[in-house]
Structures are given as structure tokens and as C-alpha cells.
DOFIVO-659789 format. One line per 4 residues: number of its first residue (from 0); their letters; for each residue z, y, x of N, C-alpha, C. Coordinates in steps of 0.2 Angstrom, whole numbers. Last residue first. Example, Ala and Ser with C-alpha at 12.3 -4.5 7.8 and 13.67 -1.06 7.14 Angstrom:
# DOFIVO-659789
1 = sa = 35 -11 64 36 -5 68 39 0 64; 39 -28 66 39 -22 62 39 -16 66
//
This chain:
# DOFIVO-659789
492 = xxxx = 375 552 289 374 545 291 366 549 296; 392 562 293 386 560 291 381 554 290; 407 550 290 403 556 293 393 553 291; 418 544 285 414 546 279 409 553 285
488 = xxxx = 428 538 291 422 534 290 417 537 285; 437 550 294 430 550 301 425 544 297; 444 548 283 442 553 283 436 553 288; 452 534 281 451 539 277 445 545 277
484 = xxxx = 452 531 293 452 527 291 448 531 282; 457 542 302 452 538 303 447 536 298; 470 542 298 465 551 297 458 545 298; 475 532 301 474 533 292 470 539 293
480 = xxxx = 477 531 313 474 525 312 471 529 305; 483 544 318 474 543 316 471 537 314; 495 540 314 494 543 309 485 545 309; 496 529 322 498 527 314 494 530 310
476 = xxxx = 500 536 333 493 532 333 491 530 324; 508 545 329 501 549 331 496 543 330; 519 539 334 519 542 326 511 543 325; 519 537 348 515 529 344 515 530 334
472 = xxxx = 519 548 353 514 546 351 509 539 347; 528 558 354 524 557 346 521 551 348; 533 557 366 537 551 359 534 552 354; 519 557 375 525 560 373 528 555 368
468 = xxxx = 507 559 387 507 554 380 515 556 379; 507 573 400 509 564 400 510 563 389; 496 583 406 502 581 400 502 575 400; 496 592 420 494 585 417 500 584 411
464 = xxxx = 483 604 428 494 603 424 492 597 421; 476 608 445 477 604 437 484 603 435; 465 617 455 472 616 451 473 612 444; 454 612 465 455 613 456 461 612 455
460 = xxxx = 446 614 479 451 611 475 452 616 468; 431 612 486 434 615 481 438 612 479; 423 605 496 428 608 499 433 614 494; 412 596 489 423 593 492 427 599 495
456 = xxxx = 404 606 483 411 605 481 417 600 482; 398 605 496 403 614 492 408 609 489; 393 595 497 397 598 504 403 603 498; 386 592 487 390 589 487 395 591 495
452 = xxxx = 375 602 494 379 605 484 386 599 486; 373 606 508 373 605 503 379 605 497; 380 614 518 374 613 520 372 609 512; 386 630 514 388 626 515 379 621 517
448 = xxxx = 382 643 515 388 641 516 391 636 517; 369 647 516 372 647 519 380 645 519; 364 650 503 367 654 506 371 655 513; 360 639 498 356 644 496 356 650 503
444 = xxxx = 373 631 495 369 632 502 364 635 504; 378 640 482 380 640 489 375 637 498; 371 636 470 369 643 477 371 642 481; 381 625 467 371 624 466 369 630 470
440 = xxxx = 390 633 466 392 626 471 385 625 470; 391 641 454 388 644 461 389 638 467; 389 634 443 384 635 445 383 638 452; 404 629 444 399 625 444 393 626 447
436 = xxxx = 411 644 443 410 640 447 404 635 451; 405 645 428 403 649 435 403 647 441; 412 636 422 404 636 423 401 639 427; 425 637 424 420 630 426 414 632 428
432 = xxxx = 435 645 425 430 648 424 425 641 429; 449 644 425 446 646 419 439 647 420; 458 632 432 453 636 434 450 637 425; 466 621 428 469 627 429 463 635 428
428 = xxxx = 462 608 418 459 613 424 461 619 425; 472 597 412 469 605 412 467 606 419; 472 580 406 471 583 413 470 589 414; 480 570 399 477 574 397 479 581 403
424 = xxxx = 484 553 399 486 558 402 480 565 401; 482 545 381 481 546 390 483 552 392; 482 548 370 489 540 371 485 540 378; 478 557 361 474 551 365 474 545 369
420 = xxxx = 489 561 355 485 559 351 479 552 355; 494 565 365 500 561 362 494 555 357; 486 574 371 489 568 375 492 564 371; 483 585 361 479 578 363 478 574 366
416 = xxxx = 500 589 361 496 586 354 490 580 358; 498 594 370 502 588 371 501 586 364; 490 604 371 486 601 374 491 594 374; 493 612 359 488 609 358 486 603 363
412 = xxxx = 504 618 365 504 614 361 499 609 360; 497 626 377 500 619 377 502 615 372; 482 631 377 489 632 371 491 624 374; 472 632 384 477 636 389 482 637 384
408 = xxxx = 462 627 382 468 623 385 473 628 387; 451 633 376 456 631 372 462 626 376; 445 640 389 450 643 385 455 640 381; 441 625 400 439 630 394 447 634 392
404 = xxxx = 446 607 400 443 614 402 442 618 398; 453 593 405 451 597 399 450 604 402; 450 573 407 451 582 409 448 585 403; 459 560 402 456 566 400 454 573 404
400 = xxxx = 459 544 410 461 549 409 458 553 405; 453 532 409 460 532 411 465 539 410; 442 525 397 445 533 402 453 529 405; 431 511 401 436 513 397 440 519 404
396 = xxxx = 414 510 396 418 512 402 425 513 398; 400 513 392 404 505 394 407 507 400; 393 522 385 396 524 392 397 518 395; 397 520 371 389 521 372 391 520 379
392 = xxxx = 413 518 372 407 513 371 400 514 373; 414 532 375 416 526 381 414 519 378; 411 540 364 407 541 370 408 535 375; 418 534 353 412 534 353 408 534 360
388 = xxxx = 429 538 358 430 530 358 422 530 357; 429 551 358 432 548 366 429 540 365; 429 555 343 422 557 350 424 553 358; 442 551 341 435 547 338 429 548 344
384 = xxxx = 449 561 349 449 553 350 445 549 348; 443 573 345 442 571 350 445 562 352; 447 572 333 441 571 332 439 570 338; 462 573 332 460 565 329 451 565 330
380 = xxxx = 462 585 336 464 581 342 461 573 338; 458 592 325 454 594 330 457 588 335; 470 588 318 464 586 315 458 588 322; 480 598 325 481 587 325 475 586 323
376 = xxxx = 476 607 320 479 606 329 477 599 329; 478 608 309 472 610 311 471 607 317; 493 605 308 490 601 306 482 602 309; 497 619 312 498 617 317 492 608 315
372 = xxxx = 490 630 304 490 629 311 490 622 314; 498 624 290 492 625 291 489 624 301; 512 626 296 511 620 293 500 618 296; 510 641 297 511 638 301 510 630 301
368 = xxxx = 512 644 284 506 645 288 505 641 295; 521 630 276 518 639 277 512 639 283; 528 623 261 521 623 266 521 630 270; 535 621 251 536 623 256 534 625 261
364 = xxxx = 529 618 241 530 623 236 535 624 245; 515 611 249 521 609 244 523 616 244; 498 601 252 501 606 250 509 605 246; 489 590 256 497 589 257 500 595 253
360 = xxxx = 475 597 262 479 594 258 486 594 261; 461 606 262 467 606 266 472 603 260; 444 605 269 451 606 264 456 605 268; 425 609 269 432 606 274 436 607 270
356 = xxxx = 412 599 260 415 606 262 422 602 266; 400 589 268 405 592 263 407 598 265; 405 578 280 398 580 276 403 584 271; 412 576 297 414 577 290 409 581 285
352 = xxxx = 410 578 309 409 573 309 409 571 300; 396 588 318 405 586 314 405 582 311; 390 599 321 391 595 328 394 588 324; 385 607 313 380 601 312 384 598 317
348 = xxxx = 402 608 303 396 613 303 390 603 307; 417 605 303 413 605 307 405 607 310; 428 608 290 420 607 290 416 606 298; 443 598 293 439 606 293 431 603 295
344 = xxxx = 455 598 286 448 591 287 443 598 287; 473 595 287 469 598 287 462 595 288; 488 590 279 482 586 283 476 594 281; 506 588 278 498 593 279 495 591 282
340 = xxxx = 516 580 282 512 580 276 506 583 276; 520 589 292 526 587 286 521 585 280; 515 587 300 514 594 298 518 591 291; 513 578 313 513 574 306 512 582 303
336 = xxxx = 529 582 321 521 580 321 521 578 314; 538 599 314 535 591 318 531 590 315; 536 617 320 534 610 314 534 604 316; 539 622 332 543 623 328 544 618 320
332 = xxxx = 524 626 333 529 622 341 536 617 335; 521 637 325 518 629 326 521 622 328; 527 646 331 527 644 323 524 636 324; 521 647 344 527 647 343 529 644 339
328 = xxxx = 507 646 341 509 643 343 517 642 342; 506 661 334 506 656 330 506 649 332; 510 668 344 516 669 339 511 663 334; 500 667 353 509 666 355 512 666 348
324 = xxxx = 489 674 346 489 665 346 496 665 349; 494 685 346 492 683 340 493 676 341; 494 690 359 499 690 355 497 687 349; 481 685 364 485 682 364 491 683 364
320 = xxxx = 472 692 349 471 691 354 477 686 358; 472 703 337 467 697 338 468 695 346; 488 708 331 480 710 336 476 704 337; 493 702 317 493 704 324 487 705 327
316 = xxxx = 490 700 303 495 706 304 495 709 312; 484 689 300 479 696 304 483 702 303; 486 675 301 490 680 306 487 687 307; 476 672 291 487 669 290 490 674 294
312 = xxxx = 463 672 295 466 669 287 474 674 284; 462 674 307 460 679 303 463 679 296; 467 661 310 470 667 315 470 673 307; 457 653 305 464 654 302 469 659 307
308 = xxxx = 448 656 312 445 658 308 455 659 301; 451 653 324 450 657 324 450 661 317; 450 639 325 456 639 326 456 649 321; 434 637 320 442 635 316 448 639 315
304 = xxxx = 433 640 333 431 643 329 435 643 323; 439 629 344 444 638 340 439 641 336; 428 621 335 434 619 336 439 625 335; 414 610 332 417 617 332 425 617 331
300 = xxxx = 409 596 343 411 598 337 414 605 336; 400 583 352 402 590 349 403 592 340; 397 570 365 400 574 356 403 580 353; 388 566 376 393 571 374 393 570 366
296 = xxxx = 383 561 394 384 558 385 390 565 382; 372 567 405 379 570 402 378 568 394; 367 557 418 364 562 409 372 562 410; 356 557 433 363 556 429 361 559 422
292 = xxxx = 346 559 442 349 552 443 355 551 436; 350 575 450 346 571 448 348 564 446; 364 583 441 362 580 447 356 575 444; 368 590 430 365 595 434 361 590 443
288 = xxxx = 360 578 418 364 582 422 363 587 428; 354 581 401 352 580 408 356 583 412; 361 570 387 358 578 391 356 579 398; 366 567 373 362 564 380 358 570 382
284 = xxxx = 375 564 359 369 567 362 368 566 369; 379 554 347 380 555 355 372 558 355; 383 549 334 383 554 336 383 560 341; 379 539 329 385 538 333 386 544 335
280 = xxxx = 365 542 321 372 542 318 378 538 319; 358 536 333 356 542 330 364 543 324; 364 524 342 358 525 336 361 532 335; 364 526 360 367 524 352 362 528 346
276 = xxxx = 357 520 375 358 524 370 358 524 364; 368 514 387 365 510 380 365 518 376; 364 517 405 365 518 398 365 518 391; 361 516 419 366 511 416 369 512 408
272 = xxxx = 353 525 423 350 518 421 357 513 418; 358 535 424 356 538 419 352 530 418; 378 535 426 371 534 428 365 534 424; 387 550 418 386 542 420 378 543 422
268 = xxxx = 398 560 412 394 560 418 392 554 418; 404 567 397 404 561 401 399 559 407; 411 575 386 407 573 391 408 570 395; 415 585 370 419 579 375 411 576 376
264 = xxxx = 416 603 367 410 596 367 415 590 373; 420 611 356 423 608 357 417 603 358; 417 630 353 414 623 350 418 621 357; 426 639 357 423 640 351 419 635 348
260 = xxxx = 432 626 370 430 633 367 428 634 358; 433 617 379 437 618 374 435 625 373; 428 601 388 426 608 387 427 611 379; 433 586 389 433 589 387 433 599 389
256 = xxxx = 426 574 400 429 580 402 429 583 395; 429 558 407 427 561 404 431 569 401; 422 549 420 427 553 420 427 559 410; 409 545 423 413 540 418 423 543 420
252 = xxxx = 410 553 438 405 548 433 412 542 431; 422 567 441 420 559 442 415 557 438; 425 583 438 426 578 435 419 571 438; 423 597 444 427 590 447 427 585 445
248 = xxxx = 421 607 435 428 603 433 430 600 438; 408 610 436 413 614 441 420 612 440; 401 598 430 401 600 436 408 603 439; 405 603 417 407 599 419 407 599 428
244 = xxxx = 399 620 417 405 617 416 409 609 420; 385 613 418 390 614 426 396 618 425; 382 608 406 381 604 414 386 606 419; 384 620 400 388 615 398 388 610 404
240 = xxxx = 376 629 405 382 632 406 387 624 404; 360 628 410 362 625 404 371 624 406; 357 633 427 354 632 418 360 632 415; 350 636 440 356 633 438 355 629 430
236 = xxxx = 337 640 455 342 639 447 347 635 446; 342 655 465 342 649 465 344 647 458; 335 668 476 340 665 469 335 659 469; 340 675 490 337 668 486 337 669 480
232 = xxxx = 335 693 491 339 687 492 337 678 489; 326 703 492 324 698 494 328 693 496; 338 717 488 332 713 489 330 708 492; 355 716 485 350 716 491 343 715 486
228 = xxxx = 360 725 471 362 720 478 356 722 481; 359 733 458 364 735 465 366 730 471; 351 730 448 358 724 449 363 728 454; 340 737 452 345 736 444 349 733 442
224 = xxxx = 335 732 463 338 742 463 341 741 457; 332 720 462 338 723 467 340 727 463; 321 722 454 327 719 451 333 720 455; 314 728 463 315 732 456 320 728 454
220 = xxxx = 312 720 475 314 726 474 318 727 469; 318 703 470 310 709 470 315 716 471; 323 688 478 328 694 472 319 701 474; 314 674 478 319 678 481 318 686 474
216 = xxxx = 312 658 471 309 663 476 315 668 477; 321 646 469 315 649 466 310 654 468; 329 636 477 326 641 475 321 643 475; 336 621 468 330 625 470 329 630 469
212 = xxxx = 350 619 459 350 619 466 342 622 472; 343 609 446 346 616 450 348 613 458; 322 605 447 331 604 449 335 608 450; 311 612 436 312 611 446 321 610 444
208 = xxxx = 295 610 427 305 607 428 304 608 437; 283 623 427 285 615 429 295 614 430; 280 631 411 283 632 417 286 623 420; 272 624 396 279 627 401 279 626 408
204 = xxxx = 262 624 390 265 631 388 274 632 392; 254 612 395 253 620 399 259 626 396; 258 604 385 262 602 389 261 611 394; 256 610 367 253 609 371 257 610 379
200 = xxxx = 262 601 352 263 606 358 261 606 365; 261 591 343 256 594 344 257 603 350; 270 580 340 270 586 337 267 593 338; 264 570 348 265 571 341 268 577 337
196 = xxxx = 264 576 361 256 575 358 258 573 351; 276 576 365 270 585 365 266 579 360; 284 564 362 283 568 361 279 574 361; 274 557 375 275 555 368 276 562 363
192 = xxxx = 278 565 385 270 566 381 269 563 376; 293 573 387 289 568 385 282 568 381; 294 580 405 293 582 394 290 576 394; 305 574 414 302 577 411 299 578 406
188 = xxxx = 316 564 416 316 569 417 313 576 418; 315 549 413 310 553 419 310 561 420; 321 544 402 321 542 408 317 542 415; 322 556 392 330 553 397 326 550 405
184 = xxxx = 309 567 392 312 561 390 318 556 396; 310 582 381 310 579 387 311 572 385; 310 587 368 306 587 373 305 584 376; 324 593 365 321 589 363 316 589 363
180 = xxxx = 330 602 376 326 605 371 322 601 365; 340 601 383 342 604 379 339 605 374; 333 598 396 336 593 393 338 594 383; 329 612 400 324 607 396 328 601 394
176 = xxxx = 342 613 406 341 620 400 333 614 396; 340 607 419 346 605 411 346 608 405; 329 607 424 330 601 421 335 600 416; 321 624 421 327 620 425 329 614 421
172 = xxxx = 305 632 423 310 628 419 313 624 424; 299 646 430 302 639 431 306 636 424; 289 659 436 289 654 430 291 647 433; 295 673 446 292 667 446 293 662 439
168 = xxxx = 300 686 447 292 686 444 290 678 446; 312 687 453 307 685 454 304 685 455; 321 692 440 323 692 447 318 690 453; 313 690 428 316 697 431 317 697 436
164 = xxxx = 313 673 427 308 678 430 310 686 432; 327 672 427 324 670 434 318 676 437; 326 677 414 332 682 418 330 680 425; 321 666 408 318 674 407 319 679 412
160 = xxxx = 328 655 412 321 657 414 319 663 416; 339 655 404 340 656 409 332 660 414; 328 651 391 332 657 389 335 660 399; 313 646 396 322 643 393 325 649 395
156 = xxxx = 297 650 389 303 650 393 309 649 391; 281 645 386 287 646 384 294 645 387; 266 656 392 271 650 393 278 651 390; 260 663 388 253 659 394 259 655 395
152 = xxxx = 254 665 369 258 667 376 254 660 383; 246 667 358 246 672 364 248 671 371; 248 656 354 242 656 353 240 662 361; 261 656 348 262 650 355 253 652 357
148 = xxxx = 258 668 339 261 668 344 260 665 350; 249 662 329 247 668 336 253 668 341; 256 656 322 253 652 327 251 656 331; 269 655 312 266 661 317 260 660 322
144 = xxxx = 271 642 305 272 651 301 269 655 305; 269 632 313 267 633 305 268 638 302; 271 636 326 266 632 324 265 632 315; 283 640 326 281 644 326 273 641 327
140 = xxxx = 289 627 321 292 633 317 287 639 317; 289 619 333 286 620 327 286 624 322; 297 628 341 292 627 343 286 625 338; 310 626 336 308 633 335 300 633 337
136 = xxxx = 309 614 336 312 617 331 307 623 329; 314 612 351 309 608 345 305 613 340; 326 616 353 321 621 356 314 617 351; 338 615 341 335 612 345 328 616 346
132 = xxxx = 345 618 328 344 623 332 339 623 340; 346 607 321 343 611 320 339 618 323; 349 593 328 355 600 326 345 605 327; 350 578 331 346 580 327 348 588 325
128 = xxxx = 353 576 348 355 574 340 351 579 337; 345 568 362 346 571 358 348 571 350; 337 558 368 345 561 367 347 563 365; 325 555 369 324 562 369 333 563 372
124 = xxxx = 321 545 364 316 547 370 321 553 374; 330 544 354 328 538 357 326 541 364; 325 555 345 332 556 348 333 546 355; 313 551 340 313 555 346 319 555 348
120 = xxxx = 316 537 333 310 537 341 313 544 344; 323 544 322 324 537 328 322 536 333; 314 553 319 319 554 322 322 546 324; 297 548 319 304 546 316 310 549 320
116 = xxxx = 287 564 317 289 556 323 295 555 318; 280 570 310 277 572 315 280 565 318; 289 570 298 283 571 296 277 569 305; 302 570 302 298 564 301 292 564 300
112 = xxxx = 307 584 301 305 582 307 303 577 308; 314 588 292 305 587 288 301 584 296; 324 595 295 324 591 290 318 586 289; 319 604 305 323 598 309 322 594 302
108 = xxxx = 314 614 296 311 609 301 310 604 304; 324 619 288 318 613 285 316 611 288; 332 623 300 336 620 296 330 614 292; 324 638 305 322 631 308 324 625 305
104 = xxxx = 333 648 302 327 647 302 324 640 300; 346 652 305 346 645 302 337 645 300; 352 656 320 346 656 315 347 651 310; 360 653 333 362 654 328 359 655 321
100 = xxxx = 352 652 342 353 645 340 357 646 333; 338 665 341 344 663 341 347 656 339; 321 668 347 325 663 340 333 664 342; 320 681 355 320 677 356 325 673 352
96 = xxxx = 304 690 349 310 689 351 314 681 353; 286 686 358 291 686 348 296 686 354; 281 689 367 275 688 362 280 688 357; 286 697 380 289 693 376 283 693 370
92 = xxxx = 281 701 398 281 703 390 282 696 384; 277 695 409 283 695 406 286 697 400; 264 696 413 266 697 416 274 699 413; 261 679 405 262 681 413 266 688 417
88 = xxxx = 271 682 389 263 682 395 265 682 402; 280 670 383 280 675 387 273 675 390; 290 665 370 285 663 373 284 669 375; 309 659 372 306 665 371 297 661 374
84 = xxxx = 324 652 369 319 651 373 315 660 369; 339 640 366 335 646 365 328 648 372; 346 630 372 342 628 368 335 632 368; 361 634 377 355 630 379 352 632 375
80 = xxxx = 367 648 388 369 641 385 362 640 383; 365 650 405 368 653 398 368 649 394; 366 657 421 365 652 418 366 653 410; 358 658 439 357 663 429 359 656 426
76 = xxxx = 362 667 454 358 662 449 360 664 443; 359 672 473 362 675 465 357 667 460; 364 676 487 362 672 484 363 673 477; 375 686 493 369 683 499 364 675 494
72 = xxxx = 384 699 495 381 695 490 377 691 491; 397 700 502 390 702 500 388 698 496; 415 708 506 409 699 506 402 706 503; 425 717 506 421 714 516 417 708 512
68 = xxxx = 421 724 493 422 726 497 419 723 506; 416 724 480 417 718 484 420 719 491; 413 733 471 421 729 471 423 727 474; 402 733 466 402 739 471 410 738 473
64 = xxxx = 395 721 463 393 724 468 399 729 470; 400 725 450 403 718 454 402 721 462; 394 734 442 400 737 443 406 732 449; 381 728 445 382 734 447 390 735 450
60 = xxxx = 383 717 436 382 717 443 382 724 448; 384 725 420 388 721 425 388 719 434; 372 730 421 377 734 422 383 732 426; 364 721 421 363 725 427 370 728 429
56 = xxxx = 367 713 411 367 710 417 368 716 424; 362 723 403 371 723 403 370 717 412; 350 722 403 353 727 404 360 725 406; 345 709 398 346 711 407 347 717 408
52 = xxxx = 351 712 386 353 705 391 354 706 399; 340 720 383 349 722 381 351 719 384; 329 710 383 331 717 388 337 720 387; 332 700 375 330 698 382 332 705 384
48 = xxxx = 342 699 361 337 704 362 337 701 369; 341 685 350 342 688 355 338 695 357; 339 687 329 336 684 337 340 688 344; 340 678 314 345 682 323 340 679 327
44 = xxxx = 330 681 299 332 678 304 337 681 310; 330 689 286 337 684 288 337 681 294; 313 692 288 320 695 285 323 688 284; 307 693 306 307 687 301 316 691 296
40 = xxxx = 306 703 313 296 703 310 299 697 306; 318 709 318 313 714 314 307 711 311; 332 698 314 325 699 317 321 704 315; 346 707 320 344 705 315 335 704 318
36 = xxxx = 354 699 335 354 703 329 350 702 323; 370 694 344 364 695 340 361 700 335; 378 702 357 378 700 350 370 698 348; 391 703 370 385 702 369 383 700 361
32 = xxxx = 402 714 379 399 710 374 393 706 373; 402 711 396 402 716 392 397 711 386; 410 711 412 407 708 408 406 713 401; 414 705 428 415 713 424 409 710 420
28 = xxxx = 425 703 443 422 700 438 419 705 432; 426 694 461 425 701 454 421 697 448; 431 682 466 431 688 468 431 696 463; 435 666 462 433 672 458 432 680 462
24 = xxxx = 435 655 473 439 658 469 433 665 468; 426 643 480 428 644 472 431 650 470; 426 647 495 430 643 491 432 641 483; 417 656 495 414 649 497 419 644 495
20 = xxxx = 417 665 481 418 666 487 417 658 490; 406 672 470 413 668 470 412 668 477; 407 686 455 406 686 462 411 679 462; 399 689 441 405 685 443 402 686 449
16 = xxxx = 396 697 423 392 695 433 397 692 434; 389 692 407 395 693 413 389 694 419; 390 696 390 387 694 396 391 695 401; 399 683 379 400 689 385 393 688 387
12 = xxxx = 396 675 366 400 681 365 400 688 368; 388 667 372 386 671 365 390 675 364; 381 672 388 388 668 383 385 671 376; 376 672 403 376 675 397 379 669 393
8 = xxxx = 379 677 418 382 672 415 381 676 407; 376 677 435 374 679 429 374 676 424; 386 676 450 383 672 445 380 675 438; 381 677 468 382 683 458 380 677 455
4 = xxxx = 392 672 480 388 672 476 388 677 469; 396 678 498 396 677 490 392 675 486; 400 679 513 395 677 510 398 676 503; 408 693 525 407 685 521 403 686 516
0 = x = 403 702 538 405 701 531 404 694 529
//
């Protein structure tokens, strides 16, 4: 039988299992909702539920396992988005649910975060931008409203963590899910003691950083029997799903990647000594790559969220899905560049670059929905070229190119919009599943498959469509020069 990996893959949307075979490709796949909920001990707060989590995990690998037919399963890893975390007794029991980044809990904290350090010093040590949602956050948060908590627990864990320990009974934090937590410090890749000792968190409450690619220890009985695979296989960490989106894109140092989803973050792999880190209101956050030696410079902003939010708006006569987006791309395709005037300036929430509420101007007694879309289109592409000029000066490196990944590349419109916009060839990854990918080129030799991580993936090929800059584009430069000019110089300070 051939060898596989299970990816475990939690998303704010999905949770998934994934099987991938030594050459990248997807073998099974079987996922099930995921949501937040209400917090029982804080009224208005979201928290994750940890055991719904590794429930559906189970479910999912169950129904992956039993698909596979002539492969196995021969290594398993956990990856999921950043920040969140949980504090936990040894023998796994949760002391409070786990904070969701979606909580606005936390919002005064980040605010009043001078009280402890200058945000200058810690986005300085740290990389990190100042978003409320930060693992920081919630740590002092529960410092001054809950103290019993951090008081009970024997350690606080990154969200991937929780699901390592299920599978193992071993306590690890991973260098890119700690990158995440504004903590750490860039240039040693571990917690900063600057930071623990000004804001008073005590360094014992986490699990020691180990590199993805280390395994952890091996799959226990009881979590076999609840997955449907073997016992005593590797697992091996991963983390933080934005590292090895990039990762599994294939994308070069000082290549830069946008990742196209519900939020929109433009990335850049570089040396982690070759770095000028930009002040605090340039916007650039700094994150730790999935390879030792490197950061991942990024700018994020919310993006199909938007897109989705006018789906709901203009098109909710269609089924929510891609009958819906077909017939508003079509309508779109259909309006020249420019939206005949309609500028749209959509709120961007804490990634974005526009204070205030979003609008939508130009309106005329002609305007239609479509108009709306399509402008939307062009204002999310004028934000990726500002985030492109921001990251490649922090970086000292000029792109040549753009790769772009994730769901939001699969609208052409959109993707010749942000070639025409970024006046370079803009690169799609055919492959819709980076981070999965990503994460299993870190198991693969776990497994056997390969003798290391930089083995796996020279022997991954990635399909890519390249949209070549277009005859909008020199209307496009004119037209971000004034969307710039007017509208990006007004971003937060």
C-alpha cells in the first residue's frame, strides 16, 4: 500500500480531513461546518468549542479513512488559523473555552496596551500589528477579569496545540501559531522576555516552541479508535494555515503571494536578517515562517467578505454559491473599467486601510448592481497594489511577479482586474488547497516519503494560469494614482 497524509484542518468556516498522496494531489476529502458560539461564563463574548472541533475532526477522518482504498495513512498534522488558544491542565481539561478571534472582548485591551509597553516597542520585537484579536490580548484580558483561570491552568495552548495534545497527550507550541501571538520575538523565534515580563505573563504557562516539520510523538489508542486510522503513527506539527498556504504555493523568497479569501492577506517570504521593520502605521505584520531563518512580511485586509456581503445585498434572488457569483461576474464582465464612475471604499474592519464607515460613490440615475460589483472589484485590487508597494519596500525587493491562491482567484474577472491594476503578471495557483498541501510537505518525511521537507516539495508541480497587465492598464494606473491619492492617504495612523 502507498503512504498518505491526514491533514486536519480547522477553518472558521470548515472543519476538514484531507488525505494527500506524495505527490500533492488530494486523495479524499470530507469536511463539516464549523461555527462559533455564544460564551456561557462571558455575556456577548464567541468562543470555540475544543471538543465539537475534535468531534467533527473525528467524523471527518473517519469518513476519509474509509475512501482510501490502496494508500494509508502513515502520518497525520493539525493546522488552523492563528491566534486563538485555550489554558489547559495537564491532563487536558480546558480551565475557560476557547476566546474566538472573532470576540470583540479584548478591543479595550489592545487599546490601553501602552499601559504595559509602547506599542512601538512591541510591534518592534514582536511584528506584529496591533489587531485586537492577538493571542496578547486575551492573555491579559484574563489577567484582569479572570485571574483564576491563567491561576489554574499548567499551560496555555495554540489552538492547533489542543488537537496535537488529543492525538498524543504531548504539550507543544509551533513557531508559526506563536508567531501569531504577539509574544514572540522576530529575532530568536522565541517568547520575548522583554515582552512576558511587561506584561506580566509568566513564560512556564507555555509549552516549549518546536519547528513544523518535528514530530511530536505518535497517534495514542484512543485517538486512533476516534479518527479510524492507525495507532501509533507520527504526528507531526504544522500550525498557523497562512505559513503554509504560502508554503504550499511554491512561492520563492521575495516572491510575493497573495492568499484570496474571506480576508485577503498579500505575503512575502524573506530572510529574517535581511529585514527593515516599518513603523507600526505601514501596516506590515511580520510572522514567522514555516522555515527556520525566514518571517512572512504581510498586509491584510477583508476582501470576499465584502464580496459576499453584496452577493447578499443585490443577488439574493440566487442560491448562495457559484451560480450566484457566475451571474454576478458575467454582469460585471459586461461594465468597463473605471465602473463608469462608481468608486466603491469598503470598510476593511482592523486589517484596512480606510478609518470610518465604507461608501459608495459616483451613483447616477444609471448605476446598477453590477456597476456596484464590479467597482468593489477594482477597489479590493487598488488595495492589493498599495499592500504590494508597502510590502516590497519593508522587503527591499522589487516583484516581478504576483502569485495568487485561495478561492478568490477562481473569478477571472477579478484576477485581470489585478493584473491590469498591478501592471504585473498575476500568477493563480490552480491548486485550491495550499494549505493543506503545505502542511503535508512538513509530514511527508515523517512518513517516509521523502527524506526532507525541501525534497517534498521540488517534487510538487503546481499548475498555474498567468494573466498578462491588459489595455486597461495604463486607464488603471491614472485611476489608482487618484483612488490612492484621495483615499489610501487617509488610513489609520
Amino acid at each position: 500500500m502507498e503512504n498518505a497524509i491526514l491533514v486536519l484542518d480547522c477553518g472558521a468556516t470548515n472543519v476538514r480531513a484531507v488525505a494527500v498522496d506524495r505527490l500533492g494531489n488530494l486523495l479524499a476529502s470530507h469536511s463539516l461546518p464549523n461555527t462559533v458560539h455564544p460564551d456561557p461564563c462571558f455575556r456577548g463574548g464567541l468562543i470555540w468549542d475544543a471538543d465539537e472541533i475534535w468531534r467533527k475532526f473525528a467524523d471527518c477522518s473517519g469518513a476519509v479513512a474509509k475512501s482510501l482504498g490502496n494508500y494509508r495513512i502513515a502520518a497525520v498534522t493539525v493546522t488552523t488559523f492563528g491566534v486563538d488558544g485555550a489554558a489547559m491542565k495537564k491532563d487536558g481539561a480546558l480551565c475557560y473555552p476557547v476566546i474566538s478571534w472573532q470576540c470583540n472582548r479584548t478591543v479595550a485591551v489592545m487599546d490601553n496596551i501602552g499601559k504595559y509597553m509602547p506599542l512601538s516597542v512591541l510591534s518592534s520585537i514582536s511584528g506584529l500589528q496591533p489587531f485586537h484579536y492577538n493571542t496578547i490580548n486575551k492573555l491579559i484580558w484574563f489577567r484582569e477579569n479572570s485571574p483564576d483561570v491563567l491561576n489554574a491552568a499548567d499551560y496555555y495552548v495554540l489552538m492547533p496545540s489542543i488537537f496535537l495534545h488529543k492525538l498524543t497527550g504531548e504539550f507543544v507550541t509551533d513557531a508559526t501559531m506563536a508567531g501569531t501571538s504577539m509574544l514572540t520575538d522576530l529575532k530568536n523565534r522565541q517568547f520575548s522576555e522583554e515582552i512576558l515580563s511587561a506584561t506580566r505573563i509568566e513564560k512556564h504557562l507555555f509549552p516549549p516552541i518546536i519547528e513544523p516539520g518535528t514530530i511530536i510523538g505518535k497517534t495514542t489508542a484512543e485517538a486512533a479508535a476516534e479518527l479510524g486510522i492507525e495507532s501509533g503513527l507520527p504526528v507531526v506539527a504544522t500550525g498557523h494555515d497562512t505559513q503554509f498556504a504560502v508554503f504550499g504555493s511554491g512561492a520563492g523568497i521575495n516572491q510575493p503571494v497573495l492568499s484570496s479569501g474571506t480576508w485577503e492577506v498579500l505575503m512575502a517570504r524573506s530572510a529574517a536578517g535581511n529585514l527593515t521593520i516599518p513603523p507600526v502605521s505601514a501596516g506590515v505584520t511580520i510572522e514567522l515562517d514555516a522555515v527556520a531563518g525566514f518571517v512572512d512580511s504581510g498586509v491584510q485586509w477583508v476582501a470576499s467578505g465584502v464580496l459576499e456581503w453584496i452577493a447578499k445585498l443585490f443577488y439574493a434572488e440566487y442560491p448562495k454559491g457559484p451560480e450566484q457569483y457566475k451571474v454576478m461576474i458575467d454582469e460585471a464582465s459586461r461594465i468597463p473599467a473605471g465602473s463608469e464612475g462608481v468608486t466603491v471604499i469598503p470598510e476593511l474592519f482592523d486589517g484596512g486601510f480606510i478609518p470610518g464607515n465604507g461608501m459608495i460613490c459616483g451613483l447616477k440615475h444609471n448605476t446598477t448592481r453590477a456597476h456596484i460589483y464590479r467597482a468593489t472589484l477594482e477597489a479590493l485590487a487598488f488595495y492589493a497594489r498599495a499592500a504590494l508597494e508597502t510590502l516590497s519596500n519593508a522587503g527591499g525587493f522589487e516583484p516581478e511577479f504576483v502569485w495568487g491562491a485561495g478561492g478568490g482567484t477562481r473569478n477571472h474577472l477579478w484576477n485581470q482586474i489585478r493584473a491590469d491594476v498591478l501592471q504585473l503578471p498575476f500568477k493563480t495557483i490552480k491548486r485550491s488547497e495550499t494549505t493543506v498541501l503545505g502542511a503535508a510537505l512538513f509530514a511527508m518525511p515523517a512518513a517516509g516519503m521523502y527524506t526532507s521537507v525541501e525534497e517534498a516539495a521540488g517534487s510538487i508541480e503546481n499548475p498555474v494560469e498567468t494573466y498578462l497587465p491588459g489595455n486597461n492598464q495604463e486607464f488603471y494606473k491614472k485611476l489608482y494614482s487618484d483612488f490612492k491619492t484621495q483615499w489610501l492617504s487617509k488610513r489609520r495612523p
